[in-house]
Structure formats: C-alpha cells, structure tokens
C-alpha positions as CSV (number, residue, x, y, z in Angstrom):
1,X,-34.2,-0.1,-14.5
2,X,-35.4,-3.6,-13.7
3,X,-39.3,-4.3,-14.1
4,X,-41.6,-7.4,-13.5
5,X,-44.7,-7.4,-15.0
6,X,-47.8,-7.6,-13.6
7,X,-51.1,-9.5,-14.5
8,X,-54.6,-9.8,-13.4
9,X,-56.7,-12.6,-12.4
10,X,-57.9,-13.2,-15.1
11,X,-54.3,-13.7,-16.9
12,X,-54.2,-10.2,-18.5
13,X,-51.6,-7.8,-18.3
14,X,-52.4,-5.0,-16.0
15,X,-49.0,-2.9,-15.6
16,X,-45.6,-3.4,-14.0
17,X,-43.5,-2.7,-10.8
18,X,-40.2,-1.2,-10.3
19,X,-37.9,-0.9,-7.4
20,X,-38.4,2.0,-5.1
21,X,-35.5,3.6,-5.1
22,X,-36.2,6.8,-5.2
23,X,-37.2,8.8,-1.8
24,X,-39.5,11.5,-3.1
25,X,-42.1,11.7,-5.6
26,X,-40.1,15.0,-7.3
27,X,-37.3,12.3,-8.1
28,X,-39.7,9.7,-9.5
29,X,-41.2,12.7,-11.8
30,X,-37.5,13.6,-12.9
31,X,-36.6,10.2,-13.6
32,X,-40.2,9.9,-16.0
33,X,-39.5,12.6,-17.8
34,X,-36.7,11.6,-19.2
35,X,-38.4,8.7,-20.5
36,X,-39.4,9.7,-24.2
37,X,-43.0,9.8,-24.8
38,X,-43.8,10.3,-21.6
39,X,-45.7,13.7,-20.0
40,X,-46.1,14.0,-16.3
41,X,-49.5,15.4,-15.5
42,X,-49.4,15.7,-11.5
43,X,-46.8,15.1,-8.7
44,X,-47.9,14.0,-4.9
45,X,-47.0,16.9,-2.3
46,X,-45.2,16.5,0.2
47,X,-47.0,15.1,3.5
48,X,-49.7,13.9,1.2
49,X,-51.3,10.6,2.8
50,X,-51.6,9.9,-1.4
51,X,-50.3,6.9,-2.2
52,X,-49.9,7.9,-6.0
53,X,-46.4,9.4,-6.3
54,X,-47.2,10.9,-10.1
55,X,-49.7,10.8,-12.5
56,X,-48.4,10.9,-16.2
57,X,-49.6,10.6,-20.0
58,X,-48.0,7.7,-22.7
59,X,-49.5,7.0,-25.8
60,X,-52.3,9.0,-25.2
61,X,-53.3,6.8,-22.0
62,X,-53.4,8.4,-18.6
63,X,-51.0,6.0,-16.1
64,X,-49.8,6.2,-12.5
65,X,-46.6,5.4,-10.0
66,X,-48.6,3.8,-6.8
67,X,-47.3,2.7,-3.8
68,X,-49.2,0.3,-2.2
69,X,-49.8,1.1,1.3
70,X,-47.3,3.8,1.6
71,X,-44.7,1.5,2.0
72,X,-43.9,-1.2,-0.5
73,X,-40.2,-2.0,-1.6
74,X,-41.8,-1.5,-5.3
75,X,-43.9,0.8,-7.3
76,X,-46.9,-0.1,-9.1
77,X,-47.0,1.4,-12.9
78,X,-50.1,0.8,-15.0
79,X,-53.6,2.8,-16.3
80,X,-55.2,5.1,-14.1
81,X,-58.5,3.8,-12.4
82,X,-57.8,0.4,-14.1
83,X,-59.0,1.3,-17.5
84,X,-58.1,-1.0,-20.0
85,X,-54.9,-0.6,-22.2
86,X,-53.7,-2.6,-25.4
87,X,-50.4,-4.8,-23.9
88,X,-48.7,-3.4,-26.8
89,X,-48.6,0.4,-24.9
90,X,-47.5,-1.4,-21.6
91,X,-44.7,-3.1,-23.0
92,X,-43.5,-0.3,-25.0
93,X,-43.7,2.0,-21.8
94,X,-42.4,-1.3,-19.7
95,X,-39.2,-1.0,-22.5
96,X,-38.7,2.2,-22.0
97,X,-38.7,2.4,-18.0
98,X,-36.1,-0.5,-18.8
99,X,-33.9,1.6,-21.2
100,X,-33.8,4.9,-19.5
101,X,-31.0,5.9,-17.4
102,X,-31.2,7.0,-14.0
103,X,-28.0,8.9,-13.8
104,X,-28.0,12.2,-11.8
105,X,-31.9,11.7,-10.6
106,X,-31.4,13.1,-7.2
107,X,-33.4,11.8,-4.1
C-alpha cells in the first residue's frame, strides 16, 4: 500500500496517509489486522457521524485511521489525541502498512 508521510509545523513527523480505498471501516480493521504487531482496539459503527474509522495498538502506542471531514480521498494514520511518538515507531508501522497485502480485504 502506498503512504506519504506526514509532518507538523514545526517539521516533525506526525503520522501518514493512505488511499481510501476501502468503503467501510470493518474492511479497514481486516486489512490492520493483518499487519503484524498491530491490535485493533475499536471499529466505528455503521451510521456513526465518527470520523475515526478504527482505533488500534503498535508498539505499545495507541494510533488511529481518520478521515478528515468524512470525506477525504485519504486516511490519516498517526497517535491518538496527538500524543507524541518516537519517528522510529511511525516508520516502522509506516513500513509495514507498505508491506502488507491487501488481497481478499472485502469492502
């Protein structure tokens, strides 16, 4: 899966984004399970005005898949709340997102 990365004002990095692909936030959760090290914690329901599709653990650190006004061609993936994570946990996560395949992740 293709990612860019993502950095704050201040030059730090914050997270990534992904394509949104995926119609549901059950298919997101499938596709991060299969990603190793990776736990999901809570799913959106469906009708939820939520813009958080899933909430998930890596590395110990709690992280999210947010879409930005409920309608963005990409999801945002980084720390819950903004709390500050070494870049070392977001690019491993970032590599793994990268290296996992999406093969029979229904919509």
């Amino acid at each position: 899966m293709k990612t860019f990365l993502l950095n704050g004002d201040e030059g730090q990095l914050i997270g990534f984004e992904i394509s949104n692909s995926f119609l549901s936030s059950s298919g997101i959760a499938k596709y991060i399970r299969r990603i190793k090290g990776c736990e999901v914690v809570g799913t959106r329901r469906w009708f939820s005005a939520d813009e958080v599709h899933v909430h998930f653990l890596f590395s110990g650190k709690r992280f999210i898949v947010w879409e930005p006004f409920g309608d963005n061609s990409r999801l945002w993936v980084g720390p819950e709340d903004g709390e500050v994570t070494p870049p070392e946990i977001i690019y491993e996560l970032k590599a793994n997102f990268e290296g996992t395949s999406r093969v029979s992740i229904s919509r």
